[in-house]
PQR file with spaces between the fields and no chain letter, atoms N, CA, C, O and H, PARSE charges and radii, in Angstrom:
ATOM       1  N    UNK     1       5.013  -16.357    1.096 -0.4000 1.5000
ATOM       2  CA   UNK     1       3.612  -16.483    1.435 -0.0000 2.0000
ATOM       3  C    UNK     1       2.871  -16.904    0.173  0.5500 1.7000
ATOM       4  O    UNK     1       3.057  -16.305   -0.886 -0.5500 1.4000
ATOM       5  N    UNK     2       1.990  -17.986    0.287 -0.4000 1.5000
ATOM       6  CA   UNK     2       1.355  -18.361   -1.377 -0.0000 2.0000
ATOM       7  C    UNK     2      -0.007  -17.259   -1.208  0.5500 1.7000
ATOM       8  O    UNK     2      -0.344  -16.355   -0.444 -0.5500 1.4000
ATOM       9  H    UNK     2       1.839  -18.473    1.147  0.4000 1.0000
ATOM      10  N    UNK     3      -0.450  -17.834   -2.222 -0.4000 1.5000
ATOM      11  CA   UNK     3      -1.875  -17.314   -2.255 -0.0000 2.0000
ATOM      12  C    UNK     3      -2.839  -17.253   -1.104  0.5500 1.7000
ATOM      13  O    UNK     3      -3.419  -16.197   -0.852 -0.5500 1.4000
ATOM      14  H    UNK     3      -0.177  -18.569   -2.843  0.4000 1.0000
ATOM      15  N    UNK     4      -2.991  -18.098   -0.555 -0.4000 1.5000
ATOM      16  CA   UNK     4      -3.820  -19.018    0.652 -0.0000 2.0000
ATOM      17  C    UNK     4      -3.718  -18.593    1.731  0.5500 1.7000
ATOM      18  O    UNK     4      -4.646  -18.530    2.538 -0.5500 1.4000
ATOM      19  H    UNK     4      -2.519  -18.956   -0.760  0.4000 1.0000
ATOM      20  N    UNK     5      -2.344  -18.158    1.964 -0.4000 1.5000
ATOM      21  CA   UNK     5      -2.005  -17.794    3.314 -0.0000 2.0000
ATOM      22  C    UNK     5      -2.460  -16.687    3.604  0.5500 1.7000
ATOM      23  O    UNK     5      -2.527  -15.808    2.745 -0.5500 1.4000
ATOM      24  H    UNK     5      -1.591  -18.208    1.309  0.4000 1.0000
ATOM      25  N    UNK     6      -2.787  -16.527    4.616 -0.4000 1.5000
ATOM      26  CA   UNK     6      -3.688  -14.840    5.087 -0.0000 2.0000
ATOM      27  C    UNK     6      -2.153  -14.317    6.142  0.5500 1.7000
ATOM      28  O    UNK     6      -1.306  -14.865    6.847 -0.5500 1.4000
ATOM      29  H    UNK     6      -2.732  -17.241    5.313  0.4000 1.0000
ATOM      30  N    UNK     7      -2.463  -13.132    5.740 -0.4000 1.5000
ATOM      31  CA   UNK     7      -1.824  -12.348    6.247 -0.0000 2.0000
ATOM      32  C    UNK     7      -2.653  -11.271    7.710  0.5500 1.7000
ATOM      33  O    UNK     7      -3.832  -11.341    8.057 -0.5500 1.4000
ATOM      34  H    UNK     7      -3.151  -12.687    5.167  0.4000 1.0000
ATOM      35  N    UNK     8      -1.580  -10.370    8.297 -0.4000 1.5000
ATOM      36  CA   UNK     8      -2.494   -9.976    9.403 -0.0000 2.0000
ATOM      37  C    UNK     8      -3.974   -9.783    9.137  0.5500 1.7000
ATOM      38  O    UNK     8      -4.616   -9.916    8.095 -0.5500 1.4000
ATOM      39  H    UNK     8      -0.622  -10.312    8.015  0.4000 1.0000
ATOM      40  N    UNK     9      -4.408   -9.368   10.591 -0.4000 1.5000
ATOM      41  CA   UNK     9      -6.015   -9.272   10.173 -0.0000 2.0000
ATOM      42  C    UNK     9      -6.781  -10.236    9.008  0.5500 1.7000
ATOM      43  O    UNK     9      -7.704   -9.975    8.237 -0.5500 1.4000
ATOM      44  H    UNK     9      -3.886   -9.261   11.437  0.4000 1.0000
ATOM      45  N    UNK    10      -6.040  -11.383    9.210 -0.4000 1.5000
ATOM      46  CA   UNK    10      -7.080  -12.349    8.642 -0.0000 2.0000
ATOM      47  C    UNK    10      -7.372  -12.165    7.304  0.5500 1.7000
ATOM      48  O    UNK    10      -8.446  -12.682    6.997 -0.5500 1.4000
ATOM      49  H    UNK    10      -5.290  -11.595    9.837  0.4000 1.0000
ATOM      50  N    UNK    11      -6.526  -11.352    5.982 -0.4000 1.5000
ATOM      51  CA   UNK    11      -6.926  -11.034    4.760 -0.0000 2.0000
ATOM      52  C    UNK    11      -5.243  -11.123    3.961  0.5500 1.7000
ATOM      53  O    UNK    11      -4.113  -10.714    4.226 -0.5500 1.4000
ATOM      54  H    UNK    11      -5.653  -10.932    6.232  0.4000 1.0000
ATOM      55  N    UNK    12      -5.792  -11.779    3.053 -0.4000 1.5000
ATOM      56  CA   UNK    12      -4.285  -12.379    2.360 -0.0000 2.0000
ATOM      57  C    UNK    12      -3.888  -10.650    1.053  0.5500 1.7000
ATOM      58  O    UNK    12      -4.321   -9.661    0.462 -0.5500 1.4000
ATOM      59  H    UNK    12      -6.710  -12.111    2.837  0.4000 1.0000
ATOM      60  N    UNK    13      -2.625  -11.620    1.437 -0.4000 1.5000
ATOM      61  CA   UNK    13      -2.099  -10.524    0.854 -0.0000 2.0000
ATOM      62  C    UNK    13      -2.471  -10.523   -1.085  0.5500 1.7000
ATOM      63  O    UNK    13      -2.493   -9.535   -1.818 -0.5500 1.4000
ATOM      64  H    UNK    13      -2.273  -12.423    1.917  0.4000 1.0000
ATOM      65  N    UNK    14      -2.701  -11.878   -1.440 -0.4000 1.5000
ATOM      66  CA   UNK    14      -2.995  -11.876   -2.997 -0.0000 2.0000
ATOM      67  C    UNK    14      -4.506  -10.989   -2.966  0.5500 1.7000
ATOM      68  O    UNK    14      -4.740  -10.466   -4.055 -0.5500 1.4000
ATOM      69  H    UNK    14      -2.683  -12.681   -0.844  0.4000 1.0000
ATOM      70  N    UNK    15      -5.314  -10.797   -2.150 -0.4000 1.5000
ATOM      71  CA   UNK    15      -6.755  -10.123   -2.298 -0.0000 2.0000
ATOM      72  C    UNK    15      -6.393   -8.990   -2.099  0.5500 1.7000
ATOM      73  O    UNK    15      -7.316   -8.353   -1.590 -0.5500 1.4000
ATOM      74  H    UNK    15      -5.124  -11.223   -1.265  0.4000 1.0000
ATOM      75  N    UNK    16      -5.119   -8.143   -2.305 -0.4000 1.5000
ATOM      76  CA   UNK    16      -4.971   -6.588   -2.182 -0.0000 2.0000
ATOM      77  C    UNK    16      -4.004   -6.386   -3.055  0.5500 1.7000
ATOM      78  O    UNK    16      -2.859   -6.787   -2.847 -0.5500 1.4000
ATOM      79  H    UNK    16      -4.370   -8.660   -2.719  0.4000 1.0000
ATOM      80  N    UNK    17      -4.427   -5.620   -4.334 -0.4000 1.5000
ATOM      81  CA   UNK    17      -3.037   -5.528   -4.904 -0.0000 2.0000
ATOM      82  C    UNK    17      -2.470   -3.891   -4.442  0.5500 1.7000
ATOM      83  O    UNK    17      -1.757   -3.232   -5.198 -0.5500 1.4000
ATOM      84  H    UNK    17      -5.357   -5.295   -4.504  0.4000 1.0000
ATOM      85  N    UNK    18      -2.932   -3.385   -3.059 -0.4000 1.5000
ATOM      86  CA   UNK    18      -2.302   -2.027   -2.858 -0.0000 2.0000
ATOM      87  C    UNK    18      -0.933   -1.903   -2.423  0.5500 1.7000
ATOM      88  O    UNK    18      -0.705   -1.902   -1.213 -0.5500 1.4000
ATOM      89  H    UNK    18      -3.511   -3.920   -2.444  0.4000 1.0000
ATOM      90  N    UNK    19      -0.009   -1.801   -3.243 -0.4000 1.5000
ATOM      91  CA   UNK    19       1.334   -1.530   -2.239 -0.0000 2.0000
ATOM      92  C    UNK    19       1.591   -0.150   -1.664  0.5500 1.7000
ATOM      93  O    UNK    19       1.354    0.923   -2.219 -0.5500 1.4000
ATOM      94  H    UNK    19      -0.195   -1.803   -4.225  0.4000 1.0000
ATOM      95  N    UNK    20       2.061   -0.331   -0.582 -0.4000 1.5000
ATOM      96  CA   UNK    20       2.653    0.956    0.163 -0.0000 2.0000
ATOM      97  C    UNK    20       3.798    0.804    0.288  0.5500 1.7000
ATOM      98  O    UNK    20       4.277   -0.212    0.791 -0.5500 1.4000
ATOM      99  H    UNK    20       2.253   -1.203   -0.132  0.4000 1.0000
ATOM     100  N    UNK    21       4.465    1.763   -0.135 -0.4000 1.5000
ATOM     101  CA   UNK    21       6.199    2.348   -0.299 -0.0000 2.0000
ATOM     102  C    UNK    21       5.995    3.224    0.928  0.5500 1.7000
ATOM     103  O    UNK    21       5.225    4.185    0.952 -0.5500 1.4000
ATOM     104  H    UNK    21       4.076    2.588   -0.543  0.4000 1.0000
ATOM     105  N    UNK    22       7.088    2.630    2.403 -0.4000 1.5000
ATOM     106  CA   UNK    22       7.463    2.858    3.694 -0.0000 2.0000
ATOM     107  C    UNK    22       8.656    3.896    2.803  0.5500 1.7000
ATOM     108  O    UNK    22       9.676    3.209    2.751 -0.5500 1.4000
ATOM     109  H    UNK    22       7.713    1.850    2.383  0.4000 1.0000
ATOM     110  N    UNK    23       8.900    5.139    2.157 -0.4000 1.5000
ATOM     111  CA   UNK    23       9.671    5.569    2.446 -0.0000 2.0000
ATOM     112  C    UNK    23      10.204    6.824    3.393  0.5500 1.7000
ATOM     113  O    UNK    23      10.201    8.053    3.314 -0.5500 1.4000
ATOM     114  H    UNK    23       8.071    5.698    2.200  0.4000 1.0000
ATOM     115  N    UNK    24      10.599    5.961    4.201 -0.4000 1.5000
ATOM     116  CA   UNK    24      11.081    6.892    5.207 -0.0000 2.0000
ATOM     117  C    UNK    24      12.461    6.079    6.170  0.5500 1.7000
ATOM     118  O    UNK    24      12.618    4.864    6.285 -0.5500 1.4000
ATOM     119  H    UNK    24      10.601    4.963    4.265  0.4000 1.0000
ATOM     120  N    UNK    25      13.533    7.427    6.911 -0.4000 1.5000
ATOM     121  CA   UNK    25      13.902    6.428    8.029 -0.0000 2.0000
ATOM     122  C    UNK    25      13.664    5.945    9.405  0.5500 1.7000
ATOM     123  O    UNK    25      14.178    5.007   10.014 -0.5500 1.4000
ATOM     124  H    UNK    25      13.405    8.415    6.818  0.4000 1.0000
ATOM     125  N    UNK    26      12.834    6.734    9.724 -0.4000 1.5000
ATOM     126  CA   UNK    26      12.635    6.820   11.077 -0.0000 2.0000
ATOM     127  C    UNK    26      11.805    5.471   11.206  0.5500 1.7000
ATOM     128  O    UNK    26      10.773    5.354   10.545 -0.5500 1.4000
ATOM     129  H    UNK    26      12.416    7.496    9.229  0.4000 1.0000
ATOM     130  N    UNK    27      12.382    4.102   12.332 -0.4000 1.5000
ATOM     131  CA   UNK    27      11.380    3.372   12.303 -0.0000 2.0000
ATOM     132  C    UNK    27      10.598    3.251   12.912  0.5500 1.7000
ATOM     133  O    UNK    27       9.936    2.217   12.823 -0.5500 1.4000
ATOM     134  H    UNK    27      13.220    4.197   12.870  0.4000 1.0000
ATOM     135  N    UNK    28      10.170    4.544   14.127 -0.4000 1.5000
ATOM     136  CA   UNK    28       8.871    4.637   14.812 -0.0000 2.0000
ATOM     137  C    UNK    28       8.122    5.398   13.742  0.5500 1.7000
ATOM     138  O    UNK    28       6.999    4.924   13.569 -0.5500 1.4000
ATOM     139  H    UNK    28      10.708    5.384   14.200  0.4000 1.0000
ATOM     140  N    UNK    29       8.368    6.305   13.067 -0.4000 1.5000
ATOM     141  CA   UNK    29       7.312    6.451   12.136 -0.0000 2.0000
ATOM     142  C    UNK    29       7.200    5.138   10.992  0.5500 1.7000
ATOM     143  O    UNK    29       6.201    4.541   10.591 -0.5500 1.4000
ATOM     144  H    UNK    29       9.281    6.689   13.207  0.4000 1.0000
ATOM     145  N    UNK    30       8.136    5.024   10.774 -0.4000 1.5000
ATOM     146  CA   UNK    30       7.094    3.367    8.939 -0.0000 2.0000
ATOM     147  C    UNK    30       6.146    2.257   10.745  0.5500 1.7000
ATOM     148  O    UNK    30       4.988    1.838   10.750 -0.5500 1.4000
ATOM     149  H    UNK    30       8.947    5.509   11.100  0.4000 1.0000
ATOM     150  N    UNK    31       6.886    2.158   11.602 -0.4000 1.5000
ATOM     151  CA   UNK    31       5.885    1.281   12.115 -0.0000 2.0000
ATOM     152  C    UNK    31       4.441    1.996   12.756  0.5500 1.7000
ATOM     153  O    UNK    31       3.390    1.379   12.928 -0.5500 1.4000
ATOM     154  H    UNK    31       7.827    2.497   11.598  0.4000 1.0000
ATOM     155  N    UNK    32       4.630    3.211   13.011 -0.4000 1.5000
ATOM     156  CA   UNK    32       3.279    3.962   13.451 -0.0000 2.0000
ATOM     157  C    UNK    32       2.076    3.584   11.724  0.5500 1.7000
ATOM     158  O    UNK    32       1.007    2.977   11.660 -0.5500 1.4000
ATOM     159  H    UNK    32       5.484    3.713   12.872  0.4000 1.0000
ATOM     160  N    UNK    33       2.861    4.235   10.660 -0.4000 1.5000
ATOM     161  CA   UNK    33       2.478    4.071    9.597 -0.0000 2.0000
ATOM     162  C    UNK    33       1.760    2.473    8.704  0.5500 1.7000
ATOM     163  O    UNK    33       0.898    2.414    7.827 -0.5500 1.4000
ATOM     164  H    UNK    33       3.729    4.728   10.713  0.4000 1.0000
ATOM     165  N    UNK    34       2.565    1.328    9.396 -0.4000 1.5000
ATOM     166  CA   UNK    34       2.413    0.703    9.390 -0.0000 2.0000
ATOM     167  C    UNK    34       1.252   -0.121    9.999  0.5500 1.7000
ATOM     168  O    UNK    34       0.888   -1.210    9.556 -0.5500 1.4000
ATOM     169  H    UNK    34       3.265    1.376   10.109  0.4000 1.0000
ATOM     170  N    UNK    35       0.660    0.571   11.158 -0.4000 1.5000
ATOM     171  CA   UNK    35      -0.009   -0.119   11.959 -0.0000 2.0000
ATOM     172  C    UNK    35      -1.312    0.513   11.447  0.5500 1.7000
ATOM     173  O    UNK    35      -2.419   -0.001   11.285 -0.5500 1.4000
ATOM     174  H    UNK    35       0.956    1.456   11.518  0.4000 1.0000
ATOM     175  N    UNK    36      -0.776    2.078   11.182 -0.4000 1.5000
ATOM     176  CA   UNK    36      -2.696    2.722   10.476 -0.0000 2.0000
ATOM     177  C    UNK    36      -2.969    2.108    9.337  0.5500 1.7000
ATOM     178  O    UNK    36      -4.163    2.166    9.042 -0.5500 1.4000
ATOM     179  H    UNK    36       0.123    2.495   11.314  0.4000 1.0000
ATOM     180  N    UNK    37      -2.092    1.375    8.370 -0.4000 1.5000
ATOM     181  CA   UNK    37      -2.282    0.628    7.096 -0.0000 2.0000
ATOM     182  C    UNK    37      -2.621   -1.032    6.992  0.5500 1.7000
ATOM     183  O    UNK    37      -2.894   -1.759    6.037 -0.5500 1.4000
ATOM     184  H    UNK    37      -1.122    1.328    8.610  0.4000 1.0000
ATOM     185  N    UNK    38      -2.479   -1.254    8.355 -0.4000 1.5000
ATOM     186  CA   UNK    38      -2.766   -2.940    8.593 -0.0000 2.0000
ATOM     187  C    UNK    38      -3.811   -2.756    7.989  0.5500 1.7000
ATOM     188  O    UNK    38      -4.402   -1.680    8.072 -0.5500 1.4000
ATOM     189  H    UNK    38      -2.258   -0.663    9.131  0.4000 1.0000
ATOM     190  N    UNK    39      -4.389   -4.076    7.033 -0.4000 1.5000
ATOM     191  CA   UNK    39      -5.731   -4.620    6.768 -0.0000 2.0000
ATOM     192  C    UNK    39      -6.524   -3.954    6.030  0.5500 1.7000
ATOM     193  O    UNK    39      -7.731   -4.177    5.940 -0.5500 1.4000
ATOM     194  H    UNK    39      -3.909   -4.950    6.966  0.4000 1.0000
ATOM     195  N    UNK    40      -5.570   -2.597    5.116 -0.4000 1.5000
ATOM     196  CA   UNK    40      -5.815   -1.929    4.152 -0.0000 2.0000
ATOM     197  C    UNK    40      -5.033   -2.059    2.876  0.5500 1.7000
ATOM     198  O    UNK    40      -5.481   -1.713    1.783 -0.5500 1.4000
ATOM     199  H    UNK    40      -4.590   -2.415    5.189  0.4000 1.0000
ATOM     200  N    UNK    41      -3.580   -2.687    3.112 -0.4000 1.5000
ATOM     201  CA   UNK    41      -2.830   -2.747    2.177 -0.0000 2.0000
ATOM     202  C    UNK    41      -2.644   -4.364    1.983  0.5500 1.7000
ATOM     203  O    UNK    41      -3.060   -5.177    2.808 -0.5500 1.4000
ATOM     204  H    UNK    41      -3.216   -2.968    4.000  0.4000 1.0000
ATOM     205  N    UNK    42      -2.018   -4.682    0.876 -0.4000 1.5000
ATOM     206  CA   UNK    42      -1.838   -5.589    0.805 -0.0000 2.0000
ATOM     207  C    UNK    42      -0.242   -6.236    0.914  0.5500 1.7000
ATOM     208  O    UNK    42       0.051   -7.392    1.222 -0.5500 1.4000
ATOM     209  H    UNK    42      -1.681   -4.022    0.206  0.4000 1.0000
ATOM     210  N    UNK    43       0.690   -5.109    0.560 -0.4000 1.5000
ATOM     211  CA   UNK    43       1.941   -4.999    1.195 -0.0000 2.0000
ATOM     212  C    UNK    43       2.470   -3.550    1.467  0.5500 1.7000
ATOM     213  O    UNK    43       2.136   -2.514    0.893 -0.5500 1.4000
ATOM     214  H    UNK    43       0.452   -4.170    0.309  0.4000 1.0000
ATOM     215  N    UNK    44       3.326   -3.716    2.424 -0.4000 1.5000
ATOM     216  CA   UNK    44       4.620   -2.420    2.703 -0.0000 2.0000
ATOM     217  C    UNK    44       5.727   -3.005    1.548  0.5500 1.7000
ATOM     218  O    UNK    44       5.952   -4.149    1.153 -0.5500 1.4000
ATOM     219  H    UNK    44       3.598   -4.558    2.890  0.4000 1.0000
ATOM     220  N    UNK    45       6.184   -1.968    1.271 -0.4000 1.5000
ATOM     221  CA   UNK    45       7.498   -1.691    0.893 -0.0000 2.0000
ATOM     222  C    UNK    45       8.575   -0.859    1.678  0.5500 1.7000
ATOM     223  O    UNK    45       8.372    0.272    2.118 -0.5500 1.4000
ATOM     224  H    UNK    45       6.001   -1.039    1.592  0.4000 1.0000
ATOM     225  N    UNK    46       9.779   -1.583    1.800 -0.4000 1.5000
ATOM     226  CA   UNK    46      10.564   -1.398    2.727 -0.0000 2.0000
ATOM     227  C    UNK    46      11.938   -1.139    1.634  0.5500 1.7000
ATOM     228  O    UNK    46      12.538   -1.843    0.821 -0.5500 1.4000
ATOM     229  H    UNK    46       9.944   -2.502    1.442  0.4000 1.0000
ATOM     230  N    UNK    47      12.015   -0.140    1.978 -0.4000 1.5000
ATOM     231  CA   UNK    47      12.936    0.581    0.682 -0.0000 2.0000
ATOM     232  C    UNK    47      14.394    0.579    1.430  0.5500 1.7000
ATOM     233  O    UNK    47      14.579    0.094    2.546 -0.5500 1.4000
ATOM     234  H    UNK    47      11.527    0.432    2.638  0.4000 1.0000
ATOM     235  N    UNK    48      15.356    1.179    0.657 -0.4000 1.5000
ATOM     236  CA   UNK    48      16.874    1.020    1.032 -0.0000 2.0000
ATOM     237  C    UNK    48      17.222    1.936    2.065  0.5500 1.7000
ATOM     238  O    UNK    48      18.082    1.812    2.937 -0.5500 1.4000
ATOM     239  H    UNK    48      15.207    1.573   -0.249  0.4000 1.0000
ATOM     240  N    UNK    49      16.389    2.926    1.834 -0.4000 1.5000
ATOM     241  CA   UNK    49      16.556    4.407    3.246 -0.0000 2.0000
ATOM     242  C    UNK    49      16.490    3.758    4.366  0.5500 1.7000
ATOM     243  O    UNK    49      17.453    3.646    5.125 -0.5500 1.4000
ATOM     244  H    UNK    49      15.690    3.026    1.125  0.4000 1.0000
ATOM     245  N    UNK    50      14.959    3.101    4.649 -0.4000 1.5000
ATOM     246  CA   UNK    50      14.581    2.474    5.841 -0.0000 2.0000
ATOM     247  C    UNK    50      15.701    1.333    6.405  0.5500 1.7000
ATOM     248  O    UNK    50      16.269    1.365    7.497 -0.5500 1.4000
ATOM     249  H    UNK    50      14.177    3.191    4.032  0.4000 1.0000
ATOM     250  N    UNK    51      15.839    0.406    5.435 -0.4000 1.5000
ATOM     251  CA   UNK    51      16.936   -1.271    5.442 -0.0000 2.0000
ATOM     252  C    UNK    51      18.024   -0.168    5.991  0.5500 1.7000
ATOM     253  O    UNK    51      18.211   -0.107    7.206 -0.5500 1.4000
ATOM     254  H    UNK    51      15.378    0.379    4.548  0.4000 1.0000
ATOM     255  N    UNK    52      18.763    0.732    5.076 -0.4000 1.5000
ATOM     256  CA   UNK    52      20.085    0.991    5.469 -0.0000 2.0000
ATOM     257  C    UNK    52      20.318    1.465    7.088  0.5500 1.7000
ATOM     258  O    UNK    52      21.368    1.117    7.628 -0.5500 1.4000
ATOM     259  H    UNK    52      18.611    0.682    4.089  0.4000 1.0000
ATOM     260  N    UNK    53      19.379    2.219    7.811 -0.4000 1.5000
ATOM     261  CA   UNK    53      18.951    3.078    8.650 -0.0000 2.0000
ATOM     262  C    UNK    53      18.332    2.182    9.635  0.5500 1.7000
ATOM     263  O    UNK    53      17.802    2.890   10.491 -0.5500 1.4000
ATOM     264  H    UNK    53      18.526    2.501    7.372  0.4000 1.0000
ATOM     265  N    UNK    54      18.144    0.769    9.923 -0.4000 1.5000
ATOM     266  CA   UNK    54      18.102   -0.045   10.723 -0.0000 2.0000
ATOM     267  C    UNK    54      17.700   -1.710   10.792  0.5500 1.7000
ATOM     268  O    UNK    54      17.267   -2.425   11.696 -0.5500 1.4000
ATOM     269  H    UNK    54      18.574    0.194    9.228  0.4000 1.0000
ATOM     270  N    UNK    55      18.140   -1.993    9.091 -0.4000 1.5000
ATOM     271  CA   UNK    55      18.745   -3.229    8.647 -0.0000 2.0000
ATOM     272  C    UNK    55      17.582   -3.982    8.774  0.5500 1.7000
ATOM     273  O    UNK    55      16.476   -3.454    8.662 -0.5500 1.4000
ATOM     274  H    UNK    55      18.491   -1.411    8.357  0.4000 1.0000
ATOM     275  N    UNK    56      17.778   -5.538    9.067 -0.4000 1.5000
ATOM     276  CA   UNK    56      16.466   -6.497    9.150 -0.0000 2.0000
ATOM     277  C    UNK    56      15.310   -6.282   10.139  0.5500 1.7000
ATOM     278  O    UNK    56      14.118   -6.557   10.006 -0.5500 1.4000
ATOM     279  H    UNK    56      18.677   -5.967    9.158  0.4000 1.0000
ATOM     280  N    UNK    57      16.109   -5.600   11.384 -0.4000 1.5000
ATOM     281  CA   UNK    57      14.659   -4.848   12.225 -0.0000 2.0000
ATOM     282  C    UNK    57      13.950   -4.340   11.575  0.5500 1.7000
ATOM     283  O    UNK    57      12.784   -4.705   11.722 -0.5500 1.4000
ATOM     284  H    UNK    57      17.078   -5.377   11.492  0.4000 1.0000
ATOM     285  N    UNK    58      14.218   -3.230   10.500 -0.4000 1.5000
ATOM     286  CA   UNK    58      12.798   -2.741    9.949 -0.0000 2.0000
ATOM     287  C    UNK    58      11.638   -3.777    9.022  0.5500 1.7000
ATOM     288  O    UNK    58      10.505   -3.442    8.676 -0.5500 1.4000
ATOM     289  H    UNK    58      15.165   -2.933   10.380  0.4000 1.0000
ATOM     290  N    UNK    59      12.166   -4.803    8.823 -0.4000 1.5000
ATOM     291  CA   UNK    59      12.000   -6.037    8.592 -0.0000 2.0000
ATOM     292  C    UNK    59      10.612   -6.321    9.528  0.5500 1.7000
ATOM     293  O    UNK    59       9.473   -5.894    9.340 -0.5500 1.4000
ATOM     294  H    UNK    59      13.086   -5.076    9.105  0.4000 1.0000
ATOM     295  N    UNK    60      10.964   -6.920   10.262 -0.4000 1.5000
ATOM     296  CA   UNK    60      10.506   -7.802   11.865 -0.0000 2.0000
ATOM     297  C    UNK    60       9.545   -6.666   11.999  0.5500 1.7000
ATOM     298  O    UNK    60       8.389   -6.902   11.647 -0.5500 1.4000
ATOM     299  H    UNK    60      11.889   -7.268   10.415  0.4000 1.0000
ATOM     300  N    UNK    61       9.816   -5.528   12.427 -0.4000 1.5000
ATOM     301  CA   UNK    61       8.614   -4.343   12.773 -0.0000 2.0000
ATOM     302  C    UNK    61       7.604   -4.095   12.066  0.5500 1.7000
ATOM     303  O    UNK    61       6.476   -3.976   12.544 -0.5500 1.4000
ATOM     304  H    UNK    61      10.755   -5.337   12.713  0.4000 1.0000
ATOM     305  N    UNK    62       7.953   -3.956   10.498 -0.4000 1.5000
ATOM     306  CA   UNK    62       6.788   -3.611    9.804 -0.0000 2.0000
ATOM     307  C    UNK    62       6.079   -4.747    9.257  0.5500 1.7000
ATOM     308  O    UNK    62       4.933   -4.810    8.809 -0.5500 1.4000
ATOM     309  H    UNK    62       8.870   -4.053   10.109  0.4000 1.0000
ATOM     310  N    UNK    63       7.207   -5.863    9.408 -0.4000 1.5000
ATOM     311  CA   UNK    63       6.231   -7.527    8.488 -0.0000 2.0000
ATOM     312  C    UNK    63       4.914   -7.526   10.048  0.5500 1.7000
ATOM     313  O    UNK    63       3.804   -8.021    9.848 -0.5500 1.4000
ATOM     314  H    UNK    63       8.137   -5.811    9.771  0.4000 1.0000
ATOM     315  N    UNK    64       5.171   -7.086   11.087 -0.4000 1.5000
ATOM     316  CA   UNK    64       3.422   -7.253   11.413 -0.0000 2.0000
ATOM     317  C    UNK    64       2.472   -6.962   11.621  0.5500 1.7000
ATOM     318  O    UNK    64       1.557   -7.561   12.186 -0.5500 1.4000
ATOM     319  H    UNK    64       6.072   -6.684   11.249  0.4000 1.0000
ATOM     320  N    UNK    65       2.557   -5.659   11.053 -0.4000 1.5000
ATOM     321  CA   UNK    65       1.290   -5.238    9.906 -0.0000 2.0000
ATOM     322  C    UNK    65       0.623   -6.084    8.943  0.5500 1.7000
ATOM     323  O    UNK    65      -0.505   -6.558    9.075 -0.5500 1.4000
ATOM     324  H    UNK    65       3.300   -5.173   10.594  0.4000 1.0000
ATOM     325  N    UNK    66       1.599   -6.273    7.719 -0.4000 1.5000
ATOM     326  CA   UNK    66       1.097   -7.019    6.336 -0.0000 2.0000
ATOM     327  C    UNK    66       2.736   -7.981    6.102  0.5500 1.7000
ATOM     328  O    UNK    66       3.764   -8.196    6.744 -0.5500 1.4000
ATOM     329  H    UNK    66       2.515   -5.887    7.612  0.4000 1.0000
ATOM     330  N    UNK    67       2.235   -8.273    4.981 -0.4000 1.5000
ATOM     331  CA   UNK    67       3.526   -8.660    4.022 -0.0000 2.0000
ATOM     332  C    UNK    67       4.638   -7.968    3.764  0.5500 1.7000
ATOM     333  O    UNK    67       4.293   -6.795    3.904 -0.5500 1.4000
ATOM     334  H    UNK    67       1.400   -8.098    4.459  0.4000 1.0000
ATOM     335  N    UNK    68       5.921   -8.000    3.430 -0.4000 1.5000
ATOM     336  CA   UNK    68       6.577   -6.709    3.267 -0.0000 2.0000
ATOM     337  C    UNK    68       7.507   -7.361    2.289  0.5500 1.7000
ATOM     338  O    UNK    68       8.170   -8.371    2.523 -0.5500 1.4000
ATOM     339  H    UNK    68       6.201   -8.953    3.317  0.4000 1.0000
ATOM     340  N    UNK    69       7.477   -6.270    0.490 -0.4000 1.5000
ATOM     341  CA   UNK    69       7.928   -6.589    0.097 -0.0000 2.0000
ATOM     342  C    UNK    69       9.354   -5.331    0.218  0.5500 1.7000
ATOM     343  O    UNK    69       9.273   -4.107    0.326 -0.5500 1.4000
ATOM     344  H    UNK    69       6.938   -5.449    0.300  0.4000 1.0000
ATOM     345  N    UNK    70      10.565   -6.203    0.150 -0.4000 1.5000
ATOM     346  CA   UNK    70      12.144   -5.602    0.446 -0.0000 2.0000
ATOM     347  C    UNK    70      12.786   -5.099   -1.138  0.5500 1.7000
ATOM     348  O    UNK    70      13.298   -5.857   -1.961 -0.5500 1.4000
ATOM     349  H    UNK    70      10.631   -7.197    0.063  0.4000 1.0000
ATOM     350  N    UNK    71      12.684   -4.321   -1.211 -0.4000 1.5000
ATOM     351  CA   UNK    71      13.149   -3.561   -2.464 -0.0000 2.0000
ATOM     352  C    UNK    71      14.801   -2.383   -2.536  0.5500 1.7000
ATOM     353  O    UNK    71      14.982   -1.174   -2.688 -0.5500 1.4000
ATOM     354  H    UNK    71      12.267   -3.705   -0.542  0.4000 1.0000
ATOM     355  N    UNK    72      15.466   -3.282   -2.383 -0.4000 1.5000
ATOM     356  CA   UNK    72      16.942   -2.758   -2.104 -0.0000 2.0000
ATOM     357  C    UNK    72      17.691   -2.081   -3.134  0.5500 1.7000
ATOM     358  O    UNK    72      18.783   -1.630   -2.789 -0.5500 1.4000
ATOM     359  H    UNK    72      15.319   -4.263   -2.260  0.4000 1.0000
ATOM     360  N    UNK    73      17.312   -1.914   -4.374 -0.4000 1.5000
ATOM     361  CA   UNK    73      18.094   -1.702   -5.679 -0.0000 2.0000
ATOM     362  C    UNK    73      18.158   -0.194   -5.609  0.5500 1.7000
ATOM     363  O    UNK    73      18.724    0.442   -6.498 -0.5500 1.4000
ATOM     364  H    UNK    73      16.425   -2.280   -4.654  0.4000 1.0000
């Protein structure tokens, strides 16, 4: 996503530098969580608990909220 591009709710992700760390596994909770944080954050973080615990879906679910940056290390 560059600069330019807006993200949900119409507000780009470079105009928020708030990240939110999704750590958790359950992915009805990061996407419940996800949805009260739309258009407040500027990205999710989608940590290795969540990825390991239901792979690129947690991906797809929480990217539509915001941006989601994938932090696997």
């Amino acid at each position: 996503m560059s600069a330019g591009d807006q993200g949900p709710k119409g507000r780009a992700a470079a105009d928020n530098p708030l990240v939110v760390a999704l750590d958790v596994a359950d992915l009805e909770r990061a996407q419940r969580l996800s949805q009260q944080l739309a258009g407040e954050v500027g990205l999710l973080k989608v940590g290795l608990e969540l990825f390991v615990a239901h792979g690129p879906r947690a991906v797809q679910v929480v990217s539509r909220y915001a941006p989601v940056f994938l932090d696997l290390k």
